[in-house]
C-alpha positions as CSV (number, residue, x, y, z in Angstrom):
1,X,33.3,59.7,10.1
2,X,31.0,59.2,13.1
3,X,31.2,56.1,15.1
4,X,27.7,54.5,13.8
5,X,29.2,54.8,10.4
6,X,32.3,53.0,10.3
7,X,32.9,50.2,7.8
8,X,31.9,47.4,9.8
9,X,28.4,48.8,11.1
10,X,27.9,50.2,7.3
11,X,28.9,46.2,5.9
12,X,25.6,45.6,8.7
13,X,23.4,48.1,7.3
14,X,23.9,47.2,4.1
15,X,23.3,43.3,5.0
16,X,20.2,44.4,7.1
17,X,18.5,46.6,3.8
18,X,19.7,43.4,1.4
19,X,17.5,41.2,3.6
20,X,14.5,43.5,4.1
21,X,14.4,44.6,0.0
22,X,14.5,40.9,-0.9
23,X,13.1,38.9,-3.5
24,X,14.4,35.5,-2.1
25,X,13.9,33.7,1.0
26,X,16.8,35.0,3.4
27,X,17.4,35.1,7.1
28,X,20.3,37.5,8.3
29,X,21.7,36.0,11.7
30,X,23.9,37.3,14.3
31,X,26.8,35.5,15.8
32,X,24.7,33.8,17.9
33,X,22.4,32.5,15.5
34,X,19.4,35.0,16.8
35,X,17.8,36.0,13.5
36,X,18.3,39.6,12.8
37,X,15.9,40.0,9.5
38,X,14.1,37.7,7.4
39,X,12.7,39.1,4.1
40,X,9.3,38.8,3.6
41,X,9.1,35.8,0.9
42,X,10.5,33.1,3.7
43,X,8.0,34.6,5.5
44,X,5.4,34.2,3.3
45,X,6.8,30.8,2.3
46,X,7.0,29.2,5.6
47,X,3.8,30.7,6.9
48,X,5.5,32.7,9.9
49,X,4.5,36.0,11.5
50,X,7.0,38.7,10.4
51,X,6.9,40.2,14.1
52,X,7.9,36.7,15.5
53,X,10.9,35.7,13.5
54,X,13.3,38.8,14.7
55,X,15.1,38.2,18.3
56,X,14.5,34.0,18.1
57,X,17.3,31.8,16.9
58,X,17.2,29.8,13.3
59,X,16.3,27.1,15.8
60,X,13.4,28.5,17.3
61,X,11.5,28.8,14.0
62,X,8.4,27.2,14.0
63,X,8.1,25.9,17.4
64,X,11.5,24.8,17.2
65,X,10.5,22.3,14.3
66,X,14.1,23.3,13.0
67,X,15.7,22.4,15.1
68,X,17.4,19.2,13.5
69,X,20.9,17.8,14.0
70,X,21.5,18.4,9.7
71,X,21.2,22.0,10.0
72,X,23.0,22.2,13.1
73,X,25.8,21.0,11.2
74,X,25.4,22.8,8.2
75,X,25.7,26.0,10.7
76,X,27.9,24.9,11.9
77,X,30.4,24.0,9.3
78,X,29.7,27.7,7.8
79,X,31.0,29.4,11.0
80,X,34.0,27.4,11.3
81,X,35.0,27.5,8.1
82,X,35.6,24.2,7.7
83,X,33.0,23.9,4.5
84,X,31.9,25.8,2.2
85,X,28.6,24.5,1.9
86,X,26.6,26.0,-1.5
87,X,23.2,23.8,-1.3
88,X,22.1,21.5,1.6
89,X,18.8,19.6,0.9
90,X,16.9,18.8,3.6
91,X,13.1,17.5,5.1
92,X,11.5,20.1,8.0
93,X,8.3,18.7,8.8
94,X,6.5,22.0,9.5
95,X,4.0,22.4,13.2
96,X,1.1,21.9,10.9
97,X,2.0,18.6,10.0
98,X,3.4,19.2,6.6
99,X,6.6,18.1,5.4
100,X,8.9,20.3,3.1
101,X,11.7,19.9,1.1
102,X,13.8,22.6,1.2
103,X,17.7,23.8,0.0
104,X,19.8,25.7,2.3
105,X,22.9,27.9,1.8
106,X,24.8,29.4,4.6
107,X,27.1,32.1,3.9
108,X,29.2,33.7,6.5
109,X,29.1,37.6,5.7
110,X,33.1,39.2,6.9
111,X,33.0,42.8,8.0
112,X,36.5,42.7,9.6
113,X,34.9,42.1,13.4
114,X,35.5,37.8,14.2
115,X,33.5,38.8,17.2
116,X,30.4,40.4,15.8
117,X,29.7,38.0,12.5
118,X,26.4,37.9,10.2
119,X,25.4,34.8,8.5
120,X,23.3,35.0,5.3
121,X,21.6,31.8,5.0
122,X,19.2,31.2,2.0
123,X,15.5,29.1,2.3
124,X,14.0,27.7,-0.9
125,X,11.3,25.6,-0.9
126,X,11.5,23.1,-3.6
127,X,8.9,20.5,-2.2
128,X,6.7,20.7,-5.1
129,X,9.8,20.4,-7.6
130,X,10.8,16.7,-6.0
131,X,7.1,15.9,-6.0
132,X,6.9,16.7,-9.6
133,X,10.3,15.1,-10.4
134,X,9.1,12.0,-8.3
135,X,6.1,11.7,-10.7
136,X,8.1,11.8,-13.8
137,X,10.3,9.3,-12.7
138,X,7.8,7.4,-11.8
139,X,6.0,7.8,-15.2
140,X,8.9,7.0,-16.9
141,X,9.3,3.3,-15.1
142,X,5.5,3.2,-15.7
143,X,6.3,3.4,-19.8
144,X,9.0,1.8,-19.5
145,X,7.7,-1.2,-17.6
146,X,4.8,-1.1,-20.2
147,X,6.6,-0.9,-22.9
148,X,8.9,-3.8,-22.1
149,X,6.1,-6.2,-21.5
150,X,4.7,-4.6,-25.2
151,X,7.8,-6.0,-26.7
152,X,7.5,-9.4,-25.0
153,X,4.0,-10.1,-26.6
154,X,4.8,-8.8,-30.1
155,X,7.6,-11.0,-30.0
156,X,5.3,-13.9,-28.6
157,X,2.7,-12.6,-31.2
158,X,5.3,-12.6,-34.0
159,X,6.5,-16.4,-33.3
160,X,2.6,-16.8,-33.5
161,X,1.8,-15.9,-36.6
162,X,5.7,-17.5,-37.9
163,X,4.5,-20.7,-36.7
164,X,0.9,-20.5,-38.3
165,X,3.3,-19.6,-41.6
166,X,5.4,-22.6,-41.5
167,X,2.4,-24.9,-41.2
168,X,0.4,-23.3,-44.2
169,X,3.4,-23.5,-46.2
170,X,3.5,-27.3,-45.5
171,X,0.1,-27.7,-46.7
172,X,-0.2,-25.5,-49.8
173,X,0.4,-27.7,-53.3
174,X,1.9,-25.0,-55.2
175,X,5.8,-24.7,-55.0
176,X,6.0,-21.0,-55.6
177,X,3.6,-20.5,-53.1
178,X,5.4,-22.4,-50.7
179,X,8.0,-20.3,-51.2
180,X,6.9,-17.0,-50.8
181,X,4.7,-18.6,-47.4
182,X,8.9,-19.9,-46.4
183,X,10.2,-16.4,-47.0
184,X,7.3,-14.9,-44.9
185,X,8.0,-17.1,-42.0
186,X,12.1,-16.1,-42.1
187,X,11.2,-12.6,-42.1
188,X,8.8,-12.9,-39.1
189,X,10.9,-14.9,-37.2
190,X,13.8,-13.2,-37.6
191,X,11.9,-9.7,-36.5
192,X,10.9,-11.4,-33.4
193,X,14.2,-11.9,-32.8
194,X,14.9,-8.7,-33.0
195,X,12.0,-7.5,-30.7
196,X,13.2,-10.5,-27.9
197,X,16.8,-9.0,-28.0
198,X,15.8,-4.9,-28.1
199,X,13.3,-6.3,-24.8
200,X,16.3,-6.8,-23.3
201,X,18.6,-4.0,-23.8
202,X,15.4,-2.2,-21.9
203,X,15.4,-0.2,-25.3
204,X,19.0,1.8,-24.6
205,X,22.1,1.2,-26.5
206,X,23.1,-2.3,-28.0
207,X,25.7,-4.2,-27.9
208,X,25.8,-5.0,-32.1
209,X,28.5,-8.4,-31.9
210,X,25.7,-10.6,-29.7
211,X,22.4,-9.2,-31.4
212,X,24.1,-10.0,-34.8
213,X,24.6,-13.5,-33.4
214,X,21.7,-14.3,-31.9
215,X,20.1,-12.8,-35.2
216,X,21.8,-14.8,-37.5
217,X,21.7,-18.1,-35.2
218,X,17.6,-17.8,-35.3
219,X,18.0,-17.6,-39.1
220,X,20.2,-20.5,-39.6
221,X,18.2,-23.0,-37.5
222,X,15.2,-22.1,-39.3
223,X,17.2,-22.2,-42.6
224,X,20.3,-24.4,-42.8
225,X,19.3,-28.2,-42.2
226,X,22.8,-29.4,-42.8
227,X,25.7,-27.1,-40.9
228,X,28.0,-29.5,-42.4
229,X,27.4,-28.2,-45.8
230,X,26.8,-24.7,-44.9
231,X,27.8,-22.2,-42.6
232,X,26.9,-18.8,-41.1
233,X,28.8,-17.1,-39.0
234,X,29.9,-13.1,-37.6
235,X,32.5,-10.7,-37.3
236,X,31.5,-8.0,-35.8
237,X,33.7,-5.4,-33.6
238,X,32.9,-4.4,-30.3
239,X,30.8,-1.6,-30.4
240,X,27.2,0.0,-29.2
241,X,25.0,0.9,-31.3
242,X,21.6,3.0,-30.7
243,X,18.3,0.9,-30.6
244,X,16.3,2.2,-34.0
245,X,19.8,1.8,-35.8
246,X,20.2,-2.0,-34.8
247,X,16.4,-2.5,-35.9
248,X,17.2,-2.0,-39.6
249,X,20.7,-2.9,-39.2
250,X,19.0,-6.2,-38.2
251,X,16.8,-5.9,-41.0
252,X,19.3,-5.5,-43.7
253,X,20.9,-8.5,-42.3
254,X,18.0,-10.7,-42.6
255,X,17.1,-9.5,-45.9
256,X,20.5,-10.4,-47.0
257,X,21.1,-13.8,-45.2
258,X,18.3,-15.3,-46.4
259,X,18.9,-14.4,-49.8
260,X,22.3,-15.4,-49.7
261,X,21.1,-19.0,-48.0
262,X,18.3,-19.7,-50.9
263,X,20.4,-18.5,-54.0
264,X,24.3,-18.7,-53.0
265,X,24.4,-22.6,-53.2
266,X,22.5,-24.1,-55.1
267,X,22.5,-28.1,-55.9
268,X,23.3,-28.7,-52.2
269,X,26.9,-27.3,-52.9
270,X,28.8,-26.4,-49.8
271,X,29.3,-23.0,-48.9
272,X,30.0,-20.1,-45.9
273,X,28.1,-17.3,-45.5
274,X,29.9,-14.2,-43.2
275,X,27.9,-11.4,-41.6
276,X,30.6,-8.4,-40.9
277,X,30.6,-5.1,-39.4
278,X,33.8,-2.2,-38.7
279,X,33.4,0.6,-37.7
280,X,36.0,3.5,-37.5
281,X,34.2,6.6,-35.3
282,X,31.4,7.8,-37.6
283,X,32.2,5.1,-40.4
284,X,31.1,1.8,-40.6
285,X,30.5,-0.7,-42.8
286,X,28.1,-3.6,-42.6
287,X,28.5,-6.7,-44.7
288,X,27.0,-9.9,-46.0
289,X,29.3,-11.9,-48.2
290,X,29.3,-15.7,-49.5
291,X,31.6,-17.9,-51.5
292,X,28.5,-19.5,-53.5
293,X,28.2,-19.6,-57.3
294,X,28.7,-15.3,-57.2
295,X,26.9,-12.8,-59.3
296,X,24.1,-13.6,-61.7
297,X,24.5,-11.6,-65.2
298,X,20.9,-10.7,-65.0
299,X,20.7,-10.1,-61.5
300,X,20.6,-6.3,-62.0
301,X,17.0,-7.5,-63.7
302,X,16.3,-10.7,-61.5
303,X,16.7,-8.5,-57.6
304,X,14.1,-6.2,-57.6
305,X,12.1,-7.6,-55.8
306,X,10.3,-6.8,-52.2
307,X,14.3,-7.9,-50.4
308,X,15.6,-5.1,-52.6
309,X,13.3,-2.7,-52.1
310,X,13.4,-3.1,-48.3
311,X,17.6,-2.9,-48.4
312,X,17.5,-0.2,-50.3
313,X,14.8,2.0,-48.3
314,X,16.7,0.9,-44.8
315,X,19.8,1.7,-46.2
316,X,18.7,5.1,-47.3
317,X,17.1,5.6,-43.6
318,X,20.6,5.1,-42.2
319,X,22.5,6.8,-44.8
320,X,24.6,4.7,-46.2
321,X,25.1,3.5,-49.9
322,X,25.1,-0.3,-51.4
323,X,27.8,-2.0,-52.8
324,X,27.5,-5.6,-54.5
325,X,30.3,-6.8,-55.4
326,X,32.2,-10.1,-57.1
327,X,33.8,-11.5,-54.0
328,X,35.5,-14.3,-56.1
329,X,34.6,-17.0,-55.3
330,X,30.7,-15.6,-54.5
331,X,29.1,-12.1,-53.6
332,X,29.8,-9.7,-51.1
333,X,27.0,-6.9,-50.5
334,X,27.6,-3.8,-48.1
335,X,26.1,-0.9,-46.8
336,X,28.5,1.9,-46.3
337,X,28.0,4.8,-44.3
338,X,30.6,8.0,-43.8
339,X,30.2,11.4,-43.0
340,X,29.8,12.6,-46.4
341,X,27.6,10.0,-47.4
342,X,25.6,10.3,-45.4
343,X,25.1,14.0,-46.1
344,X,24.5,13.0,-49.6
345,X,21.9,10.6,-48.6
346,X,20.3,12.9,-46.3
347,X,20.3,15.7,-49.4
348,X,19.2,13.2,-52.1
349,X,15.5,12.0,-49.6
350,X,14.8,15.5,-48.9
351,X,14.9,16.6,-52.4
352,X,13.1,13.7,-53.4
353,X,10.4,14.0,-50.9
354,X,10.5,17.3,-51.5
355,X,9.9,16.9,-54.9
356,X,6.8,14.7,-54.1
């Protein structure tokens, strides 16, 4: 073999065409740093003369605008071996004035000669990546900025229009009317509550035990004018629920609540109502049970009304089933939601809507 073609100066050749017949951004530098090659993309990315970059060091590049105290360390690190570095962001700001983000990997190339190393280092400009990832950031906060404050005036909006409720139903002779103008206002009120509380989990995940509470504590001061005759309270386990799910979780509850509250106890009979909620992984069970006078005969007949038809059209968004049944003494409703019902939910609206 002649002596320009032993291992080591092949392992330089070889290094030397990698470089020149690259794609990528690459320097090839010698054990002193002095540039051997650079392909002709960094050249092209960085705005340098071709004939300038060989026989400088890294350093030198651009009027020595690299020459920074980060990449002298990244360097380094590589030739001692004390890091394996794969990607070092850093800022270069460029003799025209410009500043650039850019990555860096240094890879320290063995041929079997400690004395006459080669150091691969890889360039890539990613300035206009972090600008672009700056703006979506930045969009995001915007949106989610606007639609926090969106969620504060509905809610303001919603106790609005609640209050202009309560006050018609005041007015208005006719009982029945009263009553619907009553049942208008809970429902309102208690869907500002829910937009005040989903405000302030910032729209991510919820914590279901204190927006059950605070749910049912809006409906019982609105509702219950003697706590010494009735009650309504929660047990609900610990667990975090996504956003859209606790809106018609909420809803079900309200739904529920307030008909327990108005047909439960009648003749000013005392009474408890319990909200309640388990969950065991993907199952879970949410509950609204009373010890009131229990199931009407008729009420198969008497419930199907707009409460039913909203309980039943949640429920079958969060597919789960209803159960009403005689709690003795009272009534106990659920929605129950596992794996395979759910499935069987899911089937049963799509072949339905299909069918539509």
């Amino acid at each position: 073999m002649a002596a320009d073609q032993t291992p080591i100066n092949l392992g330089r050749s070889l290094g030397l065409a990698v470089v020149l017949a690259s794609n990528a951004p690459l320097l090839l530098l010698d054990d002193k740093l002095t540039i051997v090659a650079a392909s002709d993309s960094f050249c092209a990315a960085f705005g340098i003369d071709p004939a300038t970059v060989t026989g400088q060091t890294i350093y030198d590049l651009d009027h020595h605008h690299w020459d920074l105290p980060r990449l002298h360390s990244l360097i380094d690190a590589t030739l001692s071996g004390a890091a394996d570095i794969e990607a070092y962001e850093m800022e270069i700001l460029t003799s025209a004035g410009a500043t650039r983000c850019v990555v860096i990997k240094a890879q320290l190339l063995e041929y079997g000669d400690i004395d006459n190393s080669r150091m691969l280092v890889t360039v890539i400009d990613v300035t206009e990546t972090r600008k672009d990832d700056k703006r979506h950031k930045e969009l995001i906060q915007t949106n989610a900025a606007l639609l926090h404050e969106m969620q504060h005036r509905v809610a303001n909006s919603l106790q609005i229009i609640a209050s202009i409720l309560m006050q018609t139903a005041r007015k208005v002779q006719s009982e029945e009317a009263r009553g619907h103008l009553s049942d208008a206002h809970q429902r309102v009120m208690s869907i500002a509550t829910l937009q005040r509380h989903l405000a302030q989990s910032d729209g991510g995940a919820v914590e279901l035990s204190p927006y059950l509470t605070q749910l049912c504590a809006s409906i019982g001061a609105s509702m219950i004018h003697d706590r010494k005759r009735l009650t309504l309270t929660t047990r609900v386990d610990p667990v975090l629920i996504d956003g859209d799910v606790s809106v018609s979780m909420g809803l079900v509850v309200t739904e529920l609540v307030i008909n327990a509250l108005k047909h439960a106890f009648p003749d000013g009979r005392i009474g408890n109502v319990v909200v309640g909620y388990t969950a065991d992984a993907d199952d879970w069970t949410l509950s609204v049970s009373d010890d009131g006078i229990g199931m009407d005969a008729d009420a198969e007949d008497t419930q199907a009304g707009l409460g039913t038809r909203i309980i039943q059209a949640l429920a079958t968004q969060l597919g789960a089933e209803i159960s009403v049944e005689d709690a003795a003494p009272g009534t106990r409703v659920s929605l129950i939601h596992t794996r395979k019902i759910g499935r069987e939910v899911a089937a049963k609206d799509e072949a339905e809507n299909g069918a539509v």
